[in-house]
N, C-alpha and C positions, 0 to 999 in steps of 0.2 A: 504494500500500500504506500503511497507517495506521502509522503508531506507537506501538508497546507501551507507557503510562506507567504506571510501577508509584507506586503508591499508599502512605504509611505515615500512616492515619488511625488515631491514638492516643486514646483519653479517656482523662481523670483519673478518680482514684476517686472527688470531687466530683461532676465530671460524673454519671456511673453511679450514685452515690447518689441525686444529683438526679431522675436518669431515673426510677429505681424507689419514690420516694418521690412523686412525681407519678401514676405510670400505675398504681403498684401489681404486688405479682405475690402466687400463691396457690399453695402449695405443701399437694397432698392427699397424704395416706400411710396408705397401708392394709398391714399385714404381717398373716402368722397364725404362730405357728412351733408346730407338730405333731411328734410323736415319738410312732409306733406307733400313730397312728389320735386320740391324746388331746392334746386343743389344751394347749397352755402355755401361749401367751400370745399377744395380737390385742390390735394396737396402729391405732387408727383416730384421724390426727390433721389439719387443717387450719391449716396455718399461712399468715397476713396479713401480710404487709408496705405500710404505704401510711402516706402521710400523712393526717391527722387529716381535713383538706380532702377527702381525696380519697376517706374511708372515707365523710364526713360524705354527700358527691354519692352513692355506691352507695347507700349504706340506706335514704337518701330515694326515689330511685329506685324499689327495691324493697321498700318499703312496711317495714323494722326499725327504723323510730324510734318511737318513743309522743308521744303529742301535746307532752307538754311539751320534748321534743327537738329535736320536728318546725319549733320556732318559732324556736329556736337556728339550725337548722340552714338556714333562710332568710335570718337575717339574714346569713350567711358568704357 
């Protein structure tokens, strides 16, 4: 029979910063708020977190830098 070892794997908030500022994360939001059929208010937001690096590799990627960016973003 094996034994159970329990585990207390911790990060710092350094750590987890680091994680997220590396790999990035994308938080989308879409709300509508209605009352009685008539909108109020529709809030449509995408918020980036990443580092500068890291945003720089996506755009190039995906084709959102303009040329003079695009040669910046080579040389990083």
């Amino acid at each position: 029979m094996a034994a159970i070892q329990k585990s207390v794997d911790s990060s710092s908030l350094a750590e987890v910063i680091d994680r997220i500022l590396d790999k990035g994360v994308v938080i989308d939001l879409w709300a509508r708020v209605s009352l009685v059929g008539i909108e109020l208010l529709t809030i449509d937001a995408r918020i980036v977190i990443a580092s500068v690096d890291t945003w720089l590799r996506y755009a190039k990627a995906v084709g959102l830098l303009k040329d003079e960016q695009h040669h910046f973003a080579e040389e990083t």
